[in-house]
N, C-alpha and C positions, 0 to 999 in steps of 0.2 A: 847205488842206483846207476843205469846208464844215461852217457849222457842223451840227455834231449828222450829219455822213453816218457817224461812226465807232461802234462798239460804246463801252456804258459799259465801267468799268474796276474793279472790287473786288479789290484784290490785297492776302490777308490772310498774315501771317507766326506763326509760335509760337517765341518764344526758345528756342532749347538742344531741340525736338524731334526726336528720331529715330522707328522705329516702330514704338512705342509706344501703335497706336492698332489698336484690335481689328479697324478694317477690315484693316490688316494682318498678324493675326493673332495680335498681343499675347492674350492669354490674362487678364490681371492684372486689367484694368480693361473694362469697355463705353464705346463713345463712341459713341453714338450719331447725334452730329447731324452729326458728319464723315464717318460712316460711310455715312448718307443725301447727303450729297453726294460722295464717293465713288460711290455707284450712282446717282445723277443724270445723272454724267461720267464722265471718262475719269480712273482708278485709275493713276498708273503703278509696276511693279512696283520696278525699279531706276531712282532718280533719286540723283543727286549733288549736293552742293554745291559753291563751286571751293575754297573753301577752310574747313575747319573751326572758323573763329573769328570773332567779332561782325560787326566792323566789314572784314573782307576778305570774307566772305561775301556780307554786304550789296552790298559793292561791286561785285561781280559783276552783281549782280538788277539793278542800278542804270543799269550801265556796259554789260552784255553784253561782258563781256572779262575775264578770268581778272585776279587780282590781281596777275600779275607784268608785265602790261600796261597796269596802269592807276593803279599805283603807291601804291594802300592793302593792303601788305604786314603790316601787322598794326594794333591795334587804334589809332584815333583819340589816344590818349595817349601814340604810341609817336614819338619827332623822327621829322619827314618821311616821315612813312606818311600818304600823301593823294593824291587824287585828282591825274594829271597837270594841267596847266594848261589843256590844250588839250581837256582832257574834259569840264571843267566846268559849261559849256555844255550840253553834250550828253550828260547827265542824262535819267532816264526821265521825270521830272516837266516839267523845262526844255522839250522838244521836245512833249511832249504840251500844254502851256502856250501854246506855238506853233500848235500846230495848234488852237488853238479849244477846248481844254480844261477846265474847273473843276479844280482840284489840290489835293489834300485829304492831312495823315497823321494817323495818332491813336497817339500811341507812340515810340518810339525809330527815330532815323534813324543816328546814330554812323558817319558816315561823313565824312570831313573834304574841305575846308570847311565846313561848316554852309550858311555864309549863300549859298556857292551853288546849293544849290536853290530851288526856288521852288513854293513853295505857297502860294495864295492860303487854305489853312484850313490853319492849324499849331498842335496839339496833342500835344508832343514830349514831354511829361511822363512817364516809364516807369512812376513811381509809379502814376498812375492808371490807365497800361493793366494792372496788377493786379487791377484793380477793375473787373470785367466788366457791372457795371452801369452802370458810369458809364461805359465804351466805347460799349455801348449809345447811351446819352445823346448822346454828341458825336456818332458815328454819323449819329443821326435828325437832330441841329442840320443837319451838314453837307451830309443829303440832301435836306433842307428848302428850305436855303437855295439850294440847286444849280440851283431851278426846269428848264426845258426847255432846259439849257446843257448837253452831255456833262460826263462828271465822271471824274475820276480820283482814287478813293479808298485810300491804302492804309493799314491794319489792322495794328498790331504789337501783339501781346499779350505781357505780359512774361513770362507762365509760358510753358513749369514750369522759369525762371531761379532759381539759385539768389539769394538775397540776404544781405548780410554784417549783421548784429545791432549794434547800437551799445547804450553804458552809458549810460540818459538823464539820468545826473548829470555824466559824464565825458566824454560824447559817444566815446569810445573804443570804435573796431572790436572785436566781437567773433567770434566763430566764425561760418562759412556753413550755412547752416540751408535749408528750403523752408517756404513759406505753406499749413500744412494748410487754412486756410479765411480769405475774405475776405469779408465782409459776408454771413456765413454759408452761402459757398457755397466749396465741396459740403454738403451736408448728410449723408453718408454718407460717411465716411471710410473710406480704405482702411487695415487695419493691416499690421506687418508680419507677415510669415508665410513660410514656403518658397516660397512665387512671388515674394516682392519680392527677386528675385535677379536683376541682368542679365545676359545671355547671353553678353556679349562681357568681362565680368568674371568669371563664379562668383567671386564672393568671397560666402560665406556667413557672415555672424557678427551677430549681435544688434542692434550698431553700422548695419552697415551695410544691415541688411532695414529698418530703419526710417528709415533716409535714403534707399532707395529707395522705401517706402511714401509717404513726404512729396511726394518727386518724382512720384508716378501721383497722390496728390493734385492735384496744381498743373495735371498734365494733363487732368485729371478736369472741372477750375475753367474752362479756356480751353474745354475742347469747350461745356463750356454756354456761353461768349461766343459763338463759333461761331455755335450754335442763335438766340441771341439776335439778332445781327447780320445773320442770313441774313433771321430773321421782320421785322426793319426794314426790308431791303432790298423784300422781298414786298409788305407794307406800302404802300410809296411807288411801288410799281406799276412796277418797277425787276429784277424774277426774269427775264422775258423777255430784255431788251433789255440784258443788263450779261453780261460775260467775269469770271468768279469765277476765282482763282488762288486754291490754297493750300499753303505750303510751311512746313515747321522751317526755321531760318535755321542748323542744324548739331544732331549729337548731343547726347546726355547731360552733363552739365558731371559725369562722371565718368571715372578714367582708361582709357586704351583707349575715349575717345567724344570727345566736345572738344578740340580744338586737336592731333588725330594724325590720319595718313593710312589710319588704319583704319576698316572698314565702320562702325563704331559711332559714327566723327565725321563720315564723309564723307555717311552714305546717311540718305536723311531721307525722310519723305511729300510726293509731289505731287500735288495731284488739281486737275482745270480742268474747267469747265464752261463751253460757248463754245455757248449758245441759236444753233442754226439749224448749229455748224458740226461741234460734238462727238456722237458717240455715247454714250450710257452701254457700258461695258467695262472691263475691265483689258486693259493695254498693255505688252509685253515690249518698248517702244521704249527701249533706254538714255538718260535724259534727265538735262538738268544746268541750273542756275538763270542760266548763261547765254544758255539759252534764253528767258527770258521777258520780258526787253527785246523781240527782235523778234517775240514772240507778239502783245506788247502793242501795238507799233507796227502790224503787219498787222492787229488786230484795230481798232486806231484813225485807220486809214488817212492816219497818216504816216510821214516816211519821213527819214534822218539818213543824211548823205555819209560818216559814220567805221565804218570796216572795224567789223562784229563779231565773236565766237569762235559765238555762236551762232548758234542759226535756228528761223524760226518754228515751231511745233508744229502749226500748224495740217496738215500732211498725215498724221500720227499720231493726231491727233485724231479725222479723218475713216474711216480705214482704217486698225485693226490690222496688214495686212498690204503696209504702205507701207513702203518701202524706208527704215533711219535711221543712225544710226552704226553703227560695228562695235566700234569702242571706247571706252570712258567715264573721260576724264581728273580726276582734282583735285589739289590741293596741299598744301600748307605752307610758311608763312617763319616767323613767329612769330607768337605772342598778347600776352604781353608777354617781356623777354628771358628765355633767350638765344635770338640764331637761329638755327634748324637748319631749313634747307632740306630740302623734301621732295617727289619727286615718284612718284605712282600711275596708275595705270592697267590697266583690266580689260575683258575681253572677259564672253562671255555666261556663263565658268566660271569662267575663271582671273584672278587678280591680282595685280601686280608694282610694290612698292615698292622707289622708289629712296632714298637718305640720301643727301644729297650731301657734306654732312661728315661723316659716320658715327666715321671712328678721330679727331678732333681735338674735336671741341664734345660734350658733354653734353645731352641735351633735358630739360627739366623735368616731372618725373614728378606735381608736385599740379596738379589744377583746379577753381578753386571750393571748395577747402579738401576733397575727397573726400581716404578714406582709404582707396580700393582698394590702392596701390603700399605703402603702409605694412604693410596686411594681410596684404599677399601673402609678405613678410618674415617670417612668424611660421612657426613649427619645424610647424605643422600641413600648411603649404601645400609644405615640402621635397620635391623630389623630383617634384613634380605638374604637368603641364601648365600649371597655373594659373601657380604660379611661373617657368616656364620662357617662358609668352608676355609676365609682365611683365617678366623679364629682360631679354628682346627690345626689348620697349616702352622700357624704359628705356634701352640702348643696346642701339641695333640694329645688324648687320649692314649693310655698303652697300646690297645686295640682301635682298627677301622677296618670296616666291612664295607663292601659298597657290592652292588648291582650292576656291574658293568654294560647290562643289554639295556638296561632303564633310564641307567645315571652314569654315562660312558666316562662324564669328567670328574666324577666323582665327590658330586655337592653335596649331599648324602647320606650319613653314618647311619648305618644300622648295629654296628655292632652291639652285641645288650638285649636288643630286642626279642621277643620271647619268639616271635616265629619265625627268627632266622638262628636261633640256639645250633640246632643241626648244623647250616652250612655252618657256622663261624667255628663249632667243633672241627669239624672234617677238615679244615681249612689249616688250623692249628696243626691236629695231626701230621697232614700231608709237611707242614713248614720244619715241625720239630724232626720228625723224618731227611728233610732237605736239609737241613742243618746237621743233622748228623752225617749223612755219605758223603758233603762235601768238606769234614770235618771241620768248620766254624765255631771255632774259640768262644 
């Protein structure tokens, strides 16, 4: 490639976001500066991740290949959850690095090996991406020093992660908690109240509105990074001429959101603004974070020999009414043990989780130390849907069918039922189909 014929590259991440951001209709809180970039670009309604947890997630955006492909099956700390051998190389960073690139992160990569990626500006410190000022800060270092060299920058902001408290006399883990405020920012906290309830939990109790109110803090904190980050980019005379990605790298680190094959873990915010190739719109394209490996490479005009699961966005971008998938797949192996295999898959209504151990392995019902599944336990919740979806959550059925226009969160099994035979057939079909082209063991 020549240098500088390719688009810049800003591709920014939010730890543990789903959507929870007013442009999509959250209620609780305003975000304002992602909400302008949102109506900048292109909005997508239904986006996926491939897999609900840190470091397989990642590896997706990374690799352009679902995690049973690429062999980081769960998170970076788990024996032999890493990138295959033969991929390592061929890395979003590595190839763009190739093609004439600057290669920049600021924040958590958690994808194993470490050392082989390669970025010429590495700022992997999670701590600091807390700290949205001082994001800011490397930010402008990085686009400083970038001079008229293309650049490849990407942005991990740690919120709204939750983080575990230590004793600073014993240094001993204490409980998981959220950062109401960092270097004084938010300055308007949210408390809790009857909106700090998630959708795909009702679990309503005192306890838990205000660990949910913490969490729309945290997200409250990254949107102003956001705002921050974007006004640096303007700045350095770089709004033009640079391809903006923004994604949650998975849901809620609450249960029925993180580390499950339910809408609350899989489904997150995407929005891309691509100067000269995007419209402003919202997009009913099914889209998944296996896509933005070769968004990034067509938009940076290079180009890598190893098969991917995705494809560029780029004719979505252009025209809402561009022909795209029909169906949107993700997963599950584990986060940390035990493994319970999971595979999903949904069309424009419907959705169908498979369990592949379902009667033999148990799945682990805490994340993050939340106490939805505990809650849901209590003599209040007997008898209620609530109880009855974490039942499910916690051992599930082989099959789940849900109605995603009806039962968006998914309280609901129909699978079994004699008049939805059909969809739950079709639906199978389409999975065992999606398992075979992206060869899944």
């Amino acid at each position: 490639m020549l240098k500088g014929s390719g688009s810049n590259v800003l591709f920014i991440t939010s730890d543990d976001l789903g959507l929870q951001l007013s442009c999509y209709g959250d209620e609780v809180i305003e975000t304002p500066n992602l909400d302008a970039l949102a109506a900048s670009g292109v909005q997508f309604d239904v986006a996926y991740v491939a897999q609900a947890s840190c470091s397989p997630s990642r590896s997706a955006m990374f690799t352009g290949l679902y995690p049973h492909a690429n062999g980081q099956y769960g998170l970076t700390a788990v024996p032999g959850a890493a990138l295959h051998p033969h991929l390592r190389d061929a890395t979003l960073p590595n190839i763009l690095k190739r093609a004439g690139y600057r290669t920049g992160i600021i924040g958590k990569l958690h994808v194993a090996p470490t050392k082989s990626f390669q970025f010429d500006y590495n700022k992997q410190n999670p701590m600091d991406a807390w700290n949205v000022k001082r994001v800011s800060e490397l930010a402008t270092q990085f686009l400083s020093q970038s001079g008229d060299q293309p650049f490849f920058l990407m942005v991990n902001f740690t919120d709204p992660h939750a983080f575990r408290t230590r004793d600073p006399e014993t240094k001993e883990r204490g409980p998981w908690t959220f950062r109401d405020r960092v270097e004084g920012i938010p300055e308007t906290l949210v408390e809790p109240s009857e909106k700090t309830v998630l959708p795909f939990q009702r679990i309503d109790t005192p306890a838990q509105r205000k660990r949910v109110a913490g969490y729309y803090n945290s997200v409250k904190r990254m949107d102003i990074g956001v705002g921050m980050l974007l006004k640096k980019l303007k700045r350095h005379g770089h709004a033009d001429n640079t391809l903006v990605i923004f994604i949650g790298d998975h849901g809620p680190p609450f249960g029925r959101g993180k580390s499950t094959t339910y809408e609350g873990g899989l489904r997150v915010p995407f929005l891309v603004r691509w100067p000269g190739v995007s419209k402003p719109m919202r997009s009913s394209a099914m889209v998944s974070t296996v896509d933005i490996l070769p968004t990034i490479l067509d938009a940076a005009d290079a180009t890598t020999d190893i098969e991917r699961h995705g494809r560029s966005l780029r004719p979505v971008l252009k025209n809402a009414d561009a022909p795209w998938r029909e169906y949107l797949a993700g997963e599950y192996h584990l986060h940390g043990p035990p493994w319970f295999p999971q595979r999903a898959i949904r069309d424009s209504r419907y959705k169908l989780i498979h369990s592949l151990l379902a009667d033999s392995v148990s799945r682990r019902t805490m994340i993050d130390g939340d106490i939805g599944y505990a809650t849901s336990r209590e003599e209040r919740y007997a008898g209620t849907p609530v109880r009855k979806a974490f039942d499910t959550f916690a051992n599930p059925p082989e099959f789940e069918l849900y109605d995603l226009v009806n039962d968006p969160w998914e309280f609901h099994n129909l699978a079994g039922k004699a008049e939805h035979a059909e969809t739950e057939r079709r639906l199978k079909t389409a999975l065992k189909a999606w398992r075979h082209e992206t060869g899944d063991p």
